[in-house]
C-alpha positions as CSV (number, residue, x, y, z in Angstrom):
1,X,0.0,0.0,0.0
2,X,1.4,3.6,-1.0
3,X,2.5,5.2,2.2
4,X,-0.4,7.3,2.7
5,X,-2.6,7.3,5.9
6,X,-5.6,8.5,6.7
7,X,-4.2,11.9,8.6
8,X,-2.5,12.5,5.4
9,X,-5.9,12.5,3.5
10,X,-7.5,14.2,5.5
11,X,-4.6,17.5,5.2
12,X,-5.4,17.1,1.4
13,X,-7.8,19.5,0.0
14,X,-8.4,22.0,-3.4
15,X,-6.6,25.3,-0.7
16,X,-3.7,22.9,-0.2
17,X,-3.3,21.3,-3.8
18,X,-3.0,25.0,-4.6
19,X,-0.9,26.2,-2.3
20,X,2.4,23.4,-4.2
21,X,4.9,24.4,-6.7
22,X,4.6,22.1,-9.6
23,X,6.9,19.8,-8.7
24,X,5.8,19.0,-5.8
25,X,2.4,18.9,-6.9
26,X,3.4,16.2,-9.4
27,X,4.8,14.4,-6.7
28,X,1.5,14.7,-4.6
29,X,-0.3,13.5,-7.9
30,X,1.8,10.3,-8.2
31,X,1.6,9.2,-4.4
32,X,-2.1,9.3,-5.2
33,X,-2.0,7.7,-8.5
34,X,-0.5,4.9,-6.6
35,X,-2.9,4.9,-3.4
36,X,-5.8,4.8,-6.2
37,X,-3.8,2.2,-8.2
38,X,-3.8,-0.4,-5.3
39,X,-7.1,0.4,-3.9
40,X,-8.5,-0.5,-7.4
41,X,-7.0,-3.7,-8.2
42,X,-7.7,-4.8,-4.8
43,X,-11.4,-4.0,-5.1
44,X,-11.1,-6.3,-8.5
45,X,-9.9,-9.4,-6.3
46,X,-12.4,-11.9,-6.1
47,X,-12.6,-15.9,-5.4
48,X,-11.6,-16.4,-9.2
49,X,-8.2,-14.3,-8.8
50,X,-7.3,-14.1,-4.9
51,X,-7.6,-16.6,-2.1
52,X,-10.9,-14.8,-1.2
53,X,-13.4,-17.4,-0.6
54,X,-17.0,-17.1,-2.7
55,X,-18.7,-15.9,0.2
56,X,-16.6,-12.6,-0.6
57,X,-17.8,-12.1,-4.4
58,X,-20.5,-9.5,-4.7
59,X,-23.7,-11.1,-5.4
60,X,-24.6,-8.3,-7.6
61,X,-21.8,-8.9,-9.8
62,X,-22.6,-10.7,-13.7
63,X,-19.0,-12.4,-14.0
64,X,-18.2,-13.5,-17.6
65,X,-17.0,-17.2,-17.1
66,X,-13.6,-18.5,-17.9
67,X,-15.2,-20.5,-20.6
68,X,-16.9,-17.2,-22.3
69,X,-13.6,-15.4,-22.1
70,X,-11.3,-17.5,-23.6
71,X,-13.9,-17.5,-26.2
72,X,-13.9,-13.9,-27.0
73,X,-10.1,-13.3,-26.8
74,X,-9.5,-16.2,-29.3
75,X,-12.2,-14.6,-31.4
76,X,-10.0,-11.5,-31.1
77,X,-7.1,-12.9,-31.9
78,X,-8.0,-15.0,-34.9
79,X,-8.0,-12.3,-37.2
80,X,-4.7,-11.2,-36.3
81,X,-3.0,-14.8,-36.8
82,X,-1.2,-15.5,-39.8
83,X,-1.7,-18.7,-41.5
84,X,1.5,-20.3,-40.0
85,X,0.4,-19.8,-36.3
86,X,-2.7,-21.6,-37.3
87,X,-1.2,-24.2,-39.0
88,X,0.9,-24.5,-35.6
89,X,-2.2,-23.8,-33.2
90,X,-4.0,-27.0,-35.1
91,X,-0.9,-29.0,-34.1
92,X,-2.0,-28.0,-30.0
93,X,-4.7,-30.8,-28.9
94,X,-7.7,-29.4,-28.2
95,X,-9.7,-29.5,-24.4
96,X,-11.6,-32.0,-24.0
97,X,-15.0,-30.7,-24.6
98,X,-17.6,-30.9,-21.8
99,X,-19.9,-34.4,-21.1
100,X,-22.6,-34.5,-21.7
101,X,-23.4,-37.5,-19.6
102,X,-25.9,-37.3,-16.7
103,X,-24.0,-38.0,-13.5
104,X,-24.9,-40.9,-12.0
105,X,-25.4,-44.4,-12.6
106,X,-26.0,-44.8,-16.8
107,X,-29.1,-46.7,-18.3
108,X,-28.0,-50.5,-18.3
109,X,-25.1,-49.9,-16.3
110,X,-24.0,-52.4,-13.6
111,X,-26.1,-52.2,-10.4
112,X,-24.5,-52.6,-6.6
113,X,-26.3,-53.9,-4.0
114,X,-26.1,-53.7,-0.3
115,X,-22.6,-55.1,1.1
116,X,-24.4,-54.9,4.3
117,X,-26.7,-57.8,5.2
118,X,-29.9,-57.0,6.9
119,X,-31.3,-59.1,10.0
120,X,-35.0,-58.7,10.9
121,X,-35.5,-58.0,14.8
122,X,-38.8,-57.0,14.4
123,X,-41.7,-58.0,12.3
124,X,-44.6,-56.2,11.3
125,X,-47.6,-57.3,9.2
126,X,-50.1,-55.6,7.3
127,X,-53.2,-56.7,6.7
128,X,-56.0,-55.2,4.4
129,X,-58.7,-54.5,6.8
130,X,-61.8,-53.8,4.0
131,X,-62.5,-55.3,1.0
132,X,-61.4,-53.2,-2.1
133,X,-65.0,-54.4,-4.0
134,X,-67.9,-54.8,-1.2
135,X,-66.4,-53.0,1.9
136,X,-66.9,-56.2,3.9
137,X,-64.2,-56.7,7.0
138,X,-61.8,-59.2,5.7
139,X,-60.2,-61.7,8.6
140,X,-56.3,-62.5,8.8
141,X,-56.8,-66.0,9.5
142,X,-57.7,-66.0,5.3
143,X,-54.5,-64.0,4.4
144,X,-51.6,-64.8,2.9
145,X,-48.4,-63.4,2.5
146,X,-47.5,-61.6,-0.9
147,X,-44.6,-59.2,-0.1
148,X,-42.2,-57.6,2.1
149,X,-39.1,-55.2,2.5
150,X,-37.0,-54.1,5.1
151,X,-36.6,-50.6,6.8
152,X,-33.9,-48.9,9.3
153,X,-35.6,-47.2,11.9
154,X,-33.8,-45.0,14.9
155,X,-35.6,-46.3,18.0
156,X,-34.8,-43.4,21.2
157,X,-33.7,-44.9,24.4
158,X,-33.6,-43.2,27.6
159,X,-29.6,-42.2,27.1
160,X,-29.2,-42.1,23.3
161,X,-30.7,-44.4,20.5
162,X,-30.5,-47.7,18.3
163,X,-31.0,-48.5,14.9
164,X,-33.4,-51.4,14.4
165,X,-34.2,-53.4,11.2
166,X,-37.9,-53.8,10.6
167,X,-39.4,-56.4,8.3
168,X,-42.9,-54.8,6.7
169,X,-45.0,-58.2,5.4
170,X,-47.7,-57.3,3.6
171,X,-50.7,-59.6,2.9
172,X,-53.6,-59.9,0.7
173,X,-56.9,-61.8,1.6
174,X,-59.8,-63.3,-0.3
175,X,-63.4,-62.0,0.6
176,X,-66.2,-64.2,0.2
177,X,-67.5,-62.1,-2.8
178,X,-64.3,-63.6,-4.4
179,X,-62.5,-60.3,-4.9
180,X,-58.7,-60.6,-3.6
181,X,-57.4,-57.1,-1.6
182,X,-53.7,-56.6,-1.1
183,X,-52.1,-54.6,1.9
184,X,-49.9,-52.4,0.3
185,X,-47.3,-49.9,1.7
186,X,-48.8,-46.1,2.1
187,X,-47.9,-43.4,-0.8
188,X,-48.3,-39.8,-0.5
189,X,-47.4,-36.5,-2.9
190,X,-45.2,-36.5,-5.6
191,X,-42.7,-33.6,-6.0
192,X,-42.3,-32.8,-9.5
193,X,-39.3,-31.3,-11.1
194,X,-38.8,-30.2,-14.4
195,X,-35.9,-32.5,-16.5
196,X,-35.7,-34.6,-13.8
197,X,-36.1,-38.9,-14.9
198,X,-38.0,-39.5,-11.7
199,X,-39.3,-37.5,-9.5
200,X,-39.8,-38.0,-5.7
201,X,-42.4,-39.5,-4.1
202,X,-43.4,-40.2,-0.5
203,X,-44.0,-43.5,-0.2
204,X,-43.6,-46.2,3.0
205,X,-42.0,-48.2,0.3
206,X,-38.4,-47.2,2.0
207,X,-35.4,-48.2,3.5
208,X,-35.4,-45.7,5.8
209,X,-37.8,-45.3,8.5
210,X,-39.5,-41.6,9.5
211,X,-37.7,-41.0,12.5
212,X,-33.9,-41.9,11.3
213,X,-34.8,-39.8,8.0
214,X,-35.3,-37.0,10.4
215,X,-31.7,-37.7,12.1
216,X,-30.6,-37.6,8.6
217,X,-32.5,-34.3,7.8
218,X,-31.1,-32.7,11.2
219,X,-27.8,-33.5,10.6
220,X,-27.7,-31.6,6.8
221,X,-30.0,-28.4,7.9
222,X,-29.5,-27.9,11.5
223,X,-25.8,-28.9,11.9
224,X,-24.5,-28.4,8.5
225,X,-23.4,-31.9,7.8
226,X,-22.6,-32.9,4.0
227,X,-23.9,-35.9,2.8
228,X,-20.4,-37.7,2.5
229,X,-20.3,-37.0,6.6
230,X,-23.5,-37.9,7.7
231,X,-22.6,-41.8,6.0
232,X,-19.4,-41.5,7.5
233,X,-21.1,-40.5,11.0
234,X,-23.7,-43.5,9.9
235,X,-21.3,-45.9,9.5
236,X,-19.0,-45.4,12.3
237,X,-21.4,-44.8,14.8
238,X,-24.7,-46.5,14.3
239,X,-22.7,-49.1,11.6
240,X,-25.5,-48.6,9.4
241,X,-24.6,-48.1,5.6
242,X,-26.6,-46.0,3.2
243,X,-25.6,-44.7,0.0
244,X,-25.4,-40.9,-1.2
245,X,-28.6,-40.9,-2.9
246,X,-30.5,-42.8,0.0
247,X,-29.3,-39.7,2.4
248,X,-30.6,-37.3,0.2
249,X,-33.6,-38.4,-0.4
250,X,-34.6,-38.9,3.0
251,X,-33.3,-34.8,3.0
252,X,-35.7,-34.1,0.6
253,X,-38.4,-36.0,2.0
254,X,-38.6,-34.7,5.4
255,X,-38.5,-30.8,4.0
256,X,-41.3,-31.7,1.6
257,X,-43.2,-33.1,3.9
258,X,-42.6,-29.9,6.1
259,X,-44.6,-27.7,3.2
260,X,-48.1,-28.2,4.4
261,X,-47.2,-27.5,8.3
262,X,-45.6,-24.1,6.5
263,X,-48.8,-23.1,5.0
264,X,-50.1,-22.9,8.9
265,X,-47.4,-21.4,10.2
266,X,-48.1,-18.6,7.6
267,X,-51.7,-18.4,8.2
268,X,-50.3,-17.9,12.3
269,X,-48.2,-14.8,11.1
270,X,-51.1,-12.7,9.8
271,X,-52.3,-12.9,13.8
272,X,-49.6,-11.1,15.3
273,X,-49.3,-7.9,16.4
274,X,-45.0,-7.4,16.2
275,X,-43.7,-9.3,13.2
276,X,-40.0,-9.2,12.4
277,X,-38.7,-9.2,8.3
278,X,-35.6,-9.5,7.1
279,X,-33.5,-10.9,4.2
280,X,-30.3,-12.4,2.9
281,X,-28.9,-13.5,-0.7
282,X,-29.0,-17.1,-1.4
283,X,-27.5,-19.0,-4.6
284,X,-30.1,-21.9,-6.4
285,X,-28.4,-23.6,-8.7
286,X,-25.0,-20.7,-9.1
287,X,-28.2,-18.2,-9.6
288,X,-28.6,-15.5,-7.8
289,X,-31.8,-15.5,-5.1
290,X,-33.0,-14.2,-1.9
291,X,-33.6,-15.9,1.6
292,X,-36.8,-14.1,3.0
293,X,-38.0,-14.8,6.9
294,X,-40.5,-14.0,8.9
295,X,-40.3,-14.6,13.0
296,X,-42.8,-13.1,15.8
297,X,-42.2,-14.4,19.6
298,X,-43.4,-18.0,18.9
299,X,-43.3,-18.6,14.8
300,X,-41.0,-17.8,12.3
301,X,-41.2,-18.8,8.7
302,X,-38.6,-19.1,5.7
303,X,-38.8,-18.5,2.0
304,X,-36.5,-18.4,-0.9
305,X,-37.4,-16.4,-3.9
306,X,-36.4,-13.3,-5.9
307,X,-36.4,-9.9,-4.1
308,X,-39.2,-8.5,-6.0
309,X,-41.6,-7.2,-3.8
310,X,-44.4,-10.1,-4.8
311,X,-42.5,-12.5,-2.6
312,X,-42.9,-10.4,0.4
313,X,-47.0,-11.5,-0.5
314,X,-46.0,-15.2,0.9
315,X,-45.0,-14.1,4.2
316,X,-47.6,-10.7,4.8
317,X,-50.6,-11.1,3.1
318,X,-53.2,-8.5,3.4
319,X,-54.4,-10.2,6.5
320,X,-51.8,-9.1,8.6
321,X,-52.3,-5.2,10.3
322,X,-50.1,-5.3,13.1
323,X,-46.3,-3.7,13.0
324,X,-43.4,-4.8,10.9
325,X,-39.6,-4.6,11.7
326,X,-37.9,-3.9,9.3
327,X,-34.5,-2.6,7.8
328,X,-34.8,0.3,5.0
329,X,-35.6,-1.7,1.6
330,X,-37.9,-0.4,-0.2
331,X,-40.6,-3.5,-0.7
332,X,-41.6,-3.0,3.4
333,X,-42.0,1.0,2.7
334,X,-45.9,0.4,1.4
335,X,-47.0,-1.2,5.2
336,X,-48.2,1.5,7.1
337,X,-47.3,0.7,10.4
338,X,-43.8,-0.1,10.2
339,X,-40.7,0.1,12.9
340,X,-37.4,1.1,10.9
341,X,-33.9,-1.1,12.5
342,X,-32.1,1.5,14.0
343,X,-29.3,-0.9,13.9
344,X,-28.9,-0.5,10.5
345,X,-28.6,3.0,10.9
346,X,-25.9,2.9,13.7
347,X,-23.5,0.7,11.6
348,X,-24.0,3.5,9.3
349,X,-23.4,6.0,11.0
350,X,-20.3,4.4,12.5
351,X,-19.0,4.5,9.2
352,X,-17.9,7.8,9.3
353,X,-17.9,8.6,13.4
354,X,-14.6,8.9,14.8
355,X,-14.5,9.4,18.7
356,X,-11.1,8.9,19.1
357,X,-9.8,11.4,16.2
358,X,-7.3,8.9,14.9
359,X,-9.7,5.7,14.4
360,X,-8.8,3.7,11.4
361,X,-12.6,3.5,10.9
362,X,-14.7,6.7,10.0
363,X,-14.7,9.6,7.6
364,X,-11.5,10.9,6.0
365,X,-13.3,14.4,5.9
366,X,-13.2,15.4,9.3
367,X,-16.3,17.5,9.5
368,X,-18.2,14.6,8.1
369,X,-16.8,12.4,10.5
370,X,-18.0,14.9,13.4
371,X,-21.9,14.8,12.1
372,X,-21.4,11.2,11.7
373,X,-20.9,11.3,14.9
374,X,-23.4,13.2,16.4
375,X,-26.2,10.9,14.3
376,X,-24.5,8.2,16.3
377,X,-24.6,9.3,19.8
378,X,-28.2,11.1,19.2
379,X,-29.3,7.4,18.1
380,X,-28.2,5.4,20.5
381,X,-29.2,8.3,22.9
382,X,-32.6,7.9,21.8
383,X,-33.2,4.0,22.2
384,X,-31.4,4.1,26.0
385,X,-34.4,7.0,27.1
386,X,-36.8,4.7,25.9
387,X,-35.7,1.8,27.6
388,X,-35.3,3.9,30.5
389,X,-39.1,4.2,30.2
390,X,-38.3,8.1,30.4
391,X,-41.4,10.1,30.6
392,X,-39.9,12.9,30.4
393,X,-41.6,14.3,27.0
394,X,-39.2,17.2,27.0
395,X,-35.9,15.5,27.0
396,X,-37.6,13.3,23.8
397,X,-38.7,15.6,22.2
398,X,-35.3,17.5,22.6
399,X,-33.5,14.2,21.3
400,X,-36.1,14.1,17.7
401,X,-35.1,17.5,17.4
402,X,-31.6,17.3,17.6
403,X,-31.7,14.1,15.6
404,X,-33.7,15.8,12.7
405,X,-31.2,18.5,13.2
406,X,-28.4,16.7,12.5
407,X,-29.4,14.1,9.5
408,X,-30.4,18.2,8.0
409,X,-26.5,19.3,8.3
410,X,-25.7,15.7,6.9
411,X,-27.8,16.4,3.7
412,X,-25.8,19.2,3.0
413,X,-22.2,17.7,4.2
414,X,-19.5,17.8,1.5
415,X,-20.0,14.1,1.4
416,X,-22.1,11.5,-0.6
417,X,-22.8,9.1,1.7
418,X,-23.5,11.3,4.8
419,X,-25.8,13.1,2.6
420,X,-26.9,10.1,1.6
421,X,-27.7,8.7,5.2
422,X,-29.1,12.4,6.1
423,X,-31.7,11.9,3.6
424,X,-32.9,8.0,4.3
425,X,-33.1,9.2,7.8
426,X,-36.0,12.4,7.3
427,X,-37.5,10.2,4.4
428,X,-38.6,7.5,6.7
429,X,-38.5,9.7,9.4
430,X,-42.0,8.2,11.1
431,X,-40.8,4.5,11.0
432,X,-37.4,5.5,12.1
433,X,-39.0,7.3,15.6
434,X,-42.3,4.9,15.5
435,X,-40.7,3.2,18.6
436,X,-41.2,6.6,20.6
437,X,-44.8,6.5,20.5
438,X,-45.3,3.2,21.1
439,X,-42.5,1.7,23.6
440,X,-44.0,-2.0,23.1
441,X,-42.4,-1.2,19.4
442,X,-38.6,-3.4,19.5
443,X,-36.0,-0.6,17.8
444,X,-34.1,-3.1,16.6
445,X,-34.5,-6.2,14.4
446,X,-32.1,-8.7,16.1
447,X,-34.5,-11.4,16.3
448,X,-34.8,-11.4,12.4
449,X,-31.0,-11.4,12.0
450,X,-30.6,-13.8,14.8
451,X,-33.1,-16.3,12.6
452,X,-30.8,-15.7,9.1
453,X,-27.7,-16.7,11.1
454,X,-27.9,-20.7,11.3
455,X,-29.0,-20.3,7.0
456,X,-25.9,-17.3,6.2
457,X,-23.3,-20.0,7.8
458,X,-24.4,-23.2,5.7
459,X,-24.7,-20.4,2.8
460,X,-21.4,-19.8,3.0
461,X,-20.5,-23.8,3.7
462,X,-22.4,-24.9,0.7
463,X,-23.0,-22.4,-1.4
464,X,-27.2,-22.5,-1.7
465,X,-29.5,-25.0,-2.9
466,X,-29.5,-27.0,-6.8
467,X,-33.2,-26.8,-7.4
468,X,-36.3,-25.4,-6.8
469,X,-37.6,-28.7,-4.9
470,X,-34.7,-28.2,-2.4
471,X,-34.8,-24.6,-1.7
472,X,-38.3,-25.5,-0.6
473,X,-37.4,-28.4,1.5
474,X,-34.6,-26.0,2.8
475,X,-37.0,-23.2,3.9
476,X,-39.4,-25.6,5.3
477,X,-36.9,-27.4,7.4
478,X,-35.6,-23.9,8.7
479,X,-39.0,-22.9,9.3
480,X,-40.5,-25.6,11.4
481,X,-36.9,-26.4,13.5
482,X,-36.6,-22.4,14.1
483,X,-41.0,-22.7,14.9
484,X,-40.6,-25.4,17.6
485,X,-37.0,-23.7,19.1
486,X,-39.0,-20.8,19.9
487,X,-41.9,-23.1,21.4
488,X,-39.4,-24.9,23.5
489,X,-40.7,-28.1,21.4
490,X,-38.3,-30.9,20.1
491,X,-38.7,-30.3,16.4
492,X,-37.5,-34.0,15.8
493,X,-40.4,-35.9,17.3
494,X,-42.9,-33.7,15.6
495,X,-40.7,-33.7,12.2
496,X,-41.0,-37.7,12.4
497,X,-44.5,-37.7,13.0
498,X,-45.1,-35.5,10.2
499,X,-43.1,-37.5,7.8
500,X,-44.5,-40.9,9.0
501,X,-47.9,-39.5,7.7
502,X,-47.0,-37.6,4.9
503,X,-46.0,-41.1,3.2
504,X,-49.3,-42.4,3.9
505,X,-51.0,-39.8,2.0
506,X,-52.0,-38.1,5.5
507,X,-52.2,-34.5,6.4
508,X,-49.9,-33.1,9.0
509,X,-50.9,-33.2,12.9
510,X,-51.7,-29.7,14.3
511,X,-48.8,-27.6,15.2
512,X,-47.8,-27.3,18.6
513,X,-48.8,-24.6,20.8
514,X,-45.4,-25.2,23.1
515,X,-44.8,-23.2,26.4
């Protein structure tokens, strides 16, 4: 970095560029032709030309691939090549081009079975109870055995849990009328993805049992596990064996069966009085998208979309008339009783205070870093009266007016982003003070930001969702675990009851009320 600091910046202005000879203004000009040099070419740096990680690329940024630009400079170039550098560049081998293979095991490919053995310890029989043609009650004593298939089921102990092998026989049985009814395994919705050879369906007809799918689930949404280490933590510690695929459907199961029990935590939203919004970027598929969620004290709901203000629809629907936290973007401006995140606006402001006069942090334009300041303090100011549970109506009303005071000299600060923050301060001036009138009001949306926290880190592990189908098994997994946290419910029991009847075709048991 060019050895200028921040105190020298800050001595730099148009009197003092004036006041140099030319030769030391030239000097001037170079030191700062370097400064700007650096600065720029680090702002460049990204994950595809630094160590940064991915996490560090702006979202907002349309990168040309690798691919495409090797592409255009060869296009370039071509018609600057003589004939004799073609003649040599045809002697190069060219890339191998891309497959085009599914990935995957290929149509009439060798299968592989289980390397594991399975040992029945418990047997479970089905038997048709009505007949499929006269609705007569058919006994067992006239069934007989047609099918059966195994299934891995956790079983919870008092001190930790086991992994039993069930055997499912299914039978079928004559009725007098002559017609023969089969037991067969329960089936519920199918998801449906576009391209996709076969889509998912709930079915019993599993390896897996409901309630060690859910340990499968937790393990990938709640504690960030990938699928190679929850079969390594299978197999080492359970010595159960399941393959890739197997662990991810039993993912993608558990969220879809999650979707219905969404749908009521939604309609439970539009009943609150305080409802908390917020939103981070998420990647489907390498394409940009948004993580929306909602959360009030006892329900909080997740949703991955665009960031057009129709998704905002999902989560506050027309029903809803109580007060939204909120930070300042512009889809939550429409609700009239809204609570603006001062939070937001402290880190703001922070960006150009500087209480000590030296910080490496704040304004390089001192006078900008002193109003900067003075937004800060009157903030923060503000929220501790309040909490006080001050009635003194004078000293607020001496706080708004010194706050309005200052975002004024802000507007007209010789800098961009004071003025800037000067302006989105008086503009939403009535959800920014909203909290002053009515103290029940949060000034803060922490518990929104708390929520996106668990979803930012496995967002920066693995890098978003493929499809649409798991985004939504994503959101609803979030939004039921992050539901039943806040009722001081296990989310794993309910999860595996929901699941259980999900592949039977059953809607979900009522939600919880919790403590």
């Amino acid at each position: 970095m060019a050895g200028l600091n921040k105190d020298d910046l800050s001595q730099m202005n148009r009197s003092y560029f004036q006041s140099l000879s030319q030769e030391r203004l030239v000097e001037v000009a170079d030191n700062l032709h370097k400064l700007a040099t650096e600065l720029w070419e680090k702002q460049q740096q990204n994950s595809e030309n630094s160590s940064q990680p991915p996490s560090k690329d702006n979202p907002y940024d349309s990168k040309t691939t690798t691919e495409e630009s090797e592409k255009i400079e060869q296009s370039e170039s071509s018609s600057a090549q003589t004939d004799s550098e073609k003649v040599e560049q045809s002697i190069v081998p060219e890339k191998k081009k891309k497959s085009k293979r599914k990935p995957g095991k290929q149509p009439g490919g060798k299968g592989f079975g289980r390397s594991q053995p399975l040992k029945a310890e418990v047997i479970i029989p089905h038997y048709p109870d009505l007949c499929a043609a006269c609705n007569q009650e058919l006994r067992e004593s006239d069934s007989f055995r047609y099918m059966g298939y195994y299934v891995l089921e956790l079983e919870p102990q008092l001190f930790g849990f086991r992994i039993v092998t069930q055997l499912h026989h299914y039978y079928r049985t004559t009725c007098s009328c002559g017609h023969c009814t089969h037991g067969k395994p329960g089936t519920g919705l199918v998801s449906v993805v576009e391209g996709r050879s076969k889509d998912l369906q709930l079915t019993e007809y599993v390896l897996v049992g409901s309630f060690l799918a859910t340990l499968i689930a937790s393990l990938s949404v709640r504690y960030r596990m990938s699928r190679t280490k929850i079969q390594e933590f299978l197999k080492d510690w359970t010595n159960t064996e399941l393959s890739i695929g197997t662990i991810d459907r039993c993912v993608r199961e558990t969220g879809i069966a999650c979707v219905p029990v969404v749908e009521e935590l939604v309609s439970q939203l539009q009943k609150a009085d305080i409802l908390h919004l917020d939103e981070t970027h998420w990647y489907e598929r390498g394409k940009l998208h948004w993580l929306w969620v909602a959360v009030t004290s006892k329900t909080a709901v997740f949703h991955i979309g665009s960031r057009r203000k129709e998704e905002l629809s999902y989560l506050v629907t027309e029903a809803f008339l109580g007060w939204l936290i909120t930070d300042g973007y512009g889809a939550y401006r429409s609700h009239p009783k809204r609570q603006r995140c001062l939070a937001h606006l402290i880190r703001k402001a922070r960006r150009f205070a500087d209480p000590c006069g030296i910080a490496v942090t704040g304004a390089i334009n001192q006078k900008a870093a002193q109003i900067g300041q003075w937004i800060l303090d009157d903030l923060r100011e503000l929220i501790a009266t309040i909490a006080e549970s001050s009635e003194d109506n004078r000293l607020i009303r001496k706080l708004l007016a010194g706050l309005r005071r200052v975002c004024h000299l802000g507007q007209k600060a010789d800098h961009q982003k004071l003025q800037a923050l000067g302006k989105e301060i008086l503009n939403d001036w009535d959800a920014v003070v909203a909290f002053v009138n009515h103290p029940e009001l949060p000034p803060t949306n922490n518990e929104a930001e708390r929520a996106l926290r668990h979803a930012v880190i496995a967002r920066n592990i693995g890098f978003g969702t493929r499809t649409s189908e798991g985004s939504l098994a994503y959101s609803s997994l979030l939004s039921v675990i992050e539901t039943c946290r806040l009722r001081n419910i296990n989310p794993w029991i309910y999860i595996a009851e929901v699941l259980a009847g999900a592949r039977q075709g059953l809607s979900p048991p009522p939600f919880p009320v919790g403590s």
